[in-house]
C-alpha positions in Angstrom: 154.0 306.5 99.2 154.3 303.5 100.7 156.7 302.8 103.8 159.1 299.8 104.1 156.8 297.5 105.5 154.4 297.6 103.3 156.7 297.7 100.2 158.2 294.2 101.4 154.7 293.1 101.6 153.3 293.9 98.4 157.1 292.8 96.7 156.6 289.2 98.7 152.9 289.2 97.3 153.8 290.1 93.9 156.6 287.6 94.3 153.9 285.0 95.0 151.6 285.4 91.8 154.8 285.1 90.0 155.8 281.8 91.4 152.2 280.7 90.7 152.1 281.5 87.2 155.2 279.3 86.7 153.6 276.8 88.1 150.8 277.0 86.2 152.7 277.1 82.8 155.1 274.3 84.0 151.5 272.0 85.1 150.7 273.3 81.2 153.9 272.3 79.3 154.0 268.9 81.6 150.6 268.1 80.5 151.0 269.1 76.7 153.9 267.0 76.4 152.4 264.3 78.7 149.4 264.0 76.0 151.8 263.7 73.0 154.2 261.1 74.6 151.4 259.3 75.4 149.8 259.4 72.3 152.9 258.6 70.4 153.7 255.7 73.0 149.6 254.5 72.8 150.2 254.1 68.9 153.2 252.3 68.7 152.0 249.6 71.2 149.1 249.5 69.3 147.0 250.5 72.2 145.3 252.8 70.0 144.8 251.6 66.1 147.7 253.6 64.1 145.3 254.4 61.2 142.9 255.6 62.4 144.5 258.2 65.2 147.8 258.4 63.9 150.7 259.8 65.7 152.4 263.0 66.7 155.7 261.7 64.8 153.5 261.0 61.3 151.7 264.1 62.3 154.8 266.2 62.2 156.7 264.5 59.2 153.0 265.4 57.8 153.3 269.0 58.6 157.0 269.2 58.0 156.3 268.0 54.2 153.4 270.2 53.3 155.1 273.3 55.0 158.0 272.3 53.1 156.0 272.4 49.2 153.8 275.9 50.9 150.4 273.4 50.3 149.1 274.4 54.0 150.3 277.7 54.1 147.5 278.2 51.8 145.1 276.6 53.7 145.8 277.9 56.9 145.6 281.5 55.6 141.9 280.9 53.8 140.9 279.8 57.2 142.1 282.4 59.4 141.3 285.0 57.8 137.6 283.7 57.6 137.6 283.0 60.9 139.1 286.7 61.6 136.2 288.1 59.8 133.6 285.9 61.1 134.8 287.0 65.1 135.2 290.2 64.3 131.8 290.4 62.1 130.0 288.2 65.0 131.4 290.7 67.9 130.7 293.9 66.6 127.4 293.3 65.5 126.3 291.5 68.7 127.1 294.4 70.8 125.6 296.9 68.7 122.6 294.9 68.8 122.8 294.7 72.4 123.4 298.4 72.5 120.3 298.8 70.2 118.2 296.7 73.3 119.8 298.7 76.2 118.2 302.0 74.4 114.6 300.4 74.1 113.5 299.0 77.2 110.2 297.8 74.9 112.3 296.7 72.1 114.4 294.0 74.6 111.2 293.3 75.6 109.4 292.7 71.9 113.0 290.5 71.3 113.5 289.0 74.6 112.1 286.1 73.6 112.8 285.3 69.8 116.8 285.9 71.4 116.3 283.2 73.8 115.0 281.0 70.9 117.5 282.0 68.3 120.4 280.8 71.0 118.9 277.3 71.6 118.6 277.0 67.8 121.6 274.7 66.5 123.1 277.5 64.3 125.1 274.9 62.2 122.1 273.7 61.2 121.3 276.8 59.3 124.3 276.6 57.3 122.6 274.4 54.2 120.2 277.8 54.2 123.0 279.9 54.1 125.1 278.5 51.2 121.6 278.5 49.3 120.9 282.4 50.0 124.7 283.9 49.6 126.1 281.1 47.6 128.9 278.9 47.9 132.0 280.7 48.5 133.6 282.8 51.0 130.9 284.8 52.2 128.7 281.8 53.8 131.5 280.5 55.5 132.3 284.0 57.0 128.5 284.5 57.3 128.6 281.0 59.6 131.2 282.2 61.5 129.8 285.4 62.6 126.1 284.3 62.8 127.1 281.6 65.2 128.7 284.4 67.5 126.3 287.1 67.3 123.4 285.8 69.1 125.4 284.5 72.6 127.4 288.1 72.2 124.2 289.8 72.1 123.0 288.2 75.5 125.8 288.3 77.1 126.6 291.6 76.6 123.3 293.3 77.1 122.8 291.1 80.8 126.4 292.7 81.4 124.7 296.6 80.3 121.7 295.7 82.7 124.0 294.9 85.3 125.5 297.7 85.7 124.8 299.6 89.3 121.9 302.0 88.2 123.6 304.4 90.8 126.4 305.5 87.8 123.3 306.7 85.9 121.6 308.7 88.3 125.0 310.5 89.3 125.0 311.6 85.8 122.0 312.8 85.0 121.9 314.4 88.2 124.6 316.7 86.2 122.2 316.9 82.9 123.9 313.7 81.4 121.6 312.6 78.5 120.5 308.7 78.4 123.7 308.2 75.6 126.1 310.5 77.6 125.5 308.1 80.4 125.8 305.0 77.9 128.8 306.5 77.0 130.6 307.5 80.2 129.4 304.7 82.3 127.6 301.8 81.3 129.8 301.0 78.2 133.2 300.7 80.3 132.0 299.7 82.8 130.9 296.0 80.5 134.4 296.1 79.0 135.2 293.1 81.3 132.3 291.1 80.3 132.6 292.0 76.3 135.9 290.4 76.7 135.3 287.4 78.4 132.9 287.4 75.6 135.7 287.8 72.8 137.3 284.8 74.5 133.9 282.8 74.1 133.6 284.1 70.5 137.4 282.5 69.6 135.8 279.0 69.8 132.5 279.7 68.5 134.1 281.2 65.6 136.2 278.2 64.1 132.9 276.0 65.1 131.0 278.1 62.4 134.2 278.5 59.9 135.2 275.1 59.8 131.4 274.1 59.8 130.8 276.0 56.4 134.4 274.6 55.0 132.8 271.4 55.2 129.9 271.9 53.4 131.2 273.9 50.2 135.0 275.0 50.9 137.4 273.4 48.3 140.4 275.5 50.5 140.8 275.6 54.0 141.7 273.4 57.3 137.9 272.3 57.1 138.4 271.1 53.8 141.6 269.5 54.6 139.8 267.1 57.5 136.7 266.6 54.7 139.7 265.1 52.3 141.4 263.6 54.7 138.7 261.4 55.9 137.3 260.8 52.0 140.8 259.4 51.1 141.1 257.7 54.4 144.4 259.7 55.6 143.5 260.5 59.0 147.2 261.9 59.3 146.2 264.4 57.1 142.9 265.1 59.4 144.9 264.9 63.1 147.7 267.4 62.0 144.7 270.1 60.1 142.7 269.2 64.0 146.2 270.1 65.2 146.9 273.9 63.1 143.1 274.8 64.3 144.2 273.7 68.4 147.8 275.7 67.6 145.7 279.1 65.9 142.8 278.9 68.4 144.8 279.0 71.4 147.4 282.4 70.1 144.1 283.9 68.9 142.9 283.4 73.0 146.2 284.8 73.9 146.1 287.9 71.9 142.6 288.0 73.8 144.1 287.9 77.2 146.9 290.3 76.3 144.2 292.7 75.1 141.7 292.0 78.4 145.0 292.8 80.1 146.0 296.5 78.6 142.2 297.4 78.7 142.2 296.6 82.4 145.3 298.7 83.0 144.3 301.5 80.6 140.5 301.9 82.6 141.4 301.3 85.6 
């Protein structure tokens, strides 16, 4: 129980991070809005050529219209959910794969290096091979989505498993803990921090490999929206598609934090 002293402390410090965070958000908005007016203000003087960038007004009457007739509802769906699958495909199957390395100390090793390759391959480069060996539809795009994720998750994770103090493991087996009870107990929660900063890595990577595969055989989607737009020369149509991905990205990196927040809480 804490006295009076040191409640008024910890209210005046929680007080503090409070303020801050309104700060930051009001340093956020002020920025956001500052890039718009700008950009609005930049066209109209002809500072920046109208056709080619466009403008956040002829963006919106853009959106305003096609949300209106339902046309980019449709695209908008296609693409999240294959960016959904592709992040969630990527994720899990880059930490099972780093879970698969943990358990063989000379299976990381036999991979070590064909992972460090793999990485500093471009992975959008593969995506010609891709469409070739799944076909054009749905599943290469997912497939680029999740193949652009898995490798970095797979690093990242399994540094974050080797990381881990060595001293959790020894406590445990000292008891008669088994090498997966320990895995289990120990080294998997305590990586939870750096799987999600991973997941918050993968958002980004994600859309890269989705709208990546739209381009290349998609005839739906935000990717193949920005393909149109720049064949028919309506780079309107491309800003306010460039804008949806910005708008989904950043609640799908919220969701993120909001679920690196209640894990925090819940295992701590």
């Amino acid at each position: 129980m804490l006295d009076k002293e040191d409640q008024q402390l910890l209210n005046m410090h929680m007080q503090k991070l409070k303020r801050e965070r309104k700060i930051v958000v009001i340093w956020q908005i002020f920025i956001l809005i500052g890039f718009f007016g700008l950009w609005e203000l930049a066209s109209r003087m002809n500072w920046l050529d109208p056709l080619i960038f466009s403008s956040p007004s002829r963006v919106y009457n853009l959106l305003l219209e096609k949300f209106s007739d339902g046309t980019i509802l449709t695209h908008t769906w296609v693409t999240l959910i294959e960016t959904l699958l592709g992040f969630i495909i990527g994720t899990l199957l880059g930490i099972i794969l780093a879970t698969l390395l943990w358990s063989s100390t000379r299976f990381s090793k036999i991979l070590d290096p064909y992972l460090v390759i793999l990485n500093a391959m471009p992975k959008v480069a593969l995506g010609p091979i891709i469409i070739v060996a799944l076909g054009p539809g749905y599943v290469s795009i997912i497939s680029m989505g999740a193949i652009i994720s898995v490798i970095i998750t797979t690093i990242v994770v399994y540094t974050g498993f080797r990381e881990v103090d060595p001293n959790y493991e020894k406590v445990l087996k000292s008891f008669g803990a088994t090498r997966w009870q320990c895995f289990k107990s120990a080294v998997f929660p305590a990586t939870l921090p750096v799987m999600i900063s991973t997941l918050k890595v993968n958002v980004g990577l994600s859309w890269v490999g989705v709208i990546v595969g739209e381009f290349l055989v998609s005839k739906v989607g935000l990717g193949y929206l920005i393909v149109y737009g720049f064949q028919v020369f309506d780079f309107t149509l491309v800003m306010a598609a460039l804008i949806l991905i910005a708008c989904i990205a950043a609640i799908m990196y919220k969701v993120v934090e909001k679920i690196e927040g209640w894990l925090i809480k819940h295992t701590t």
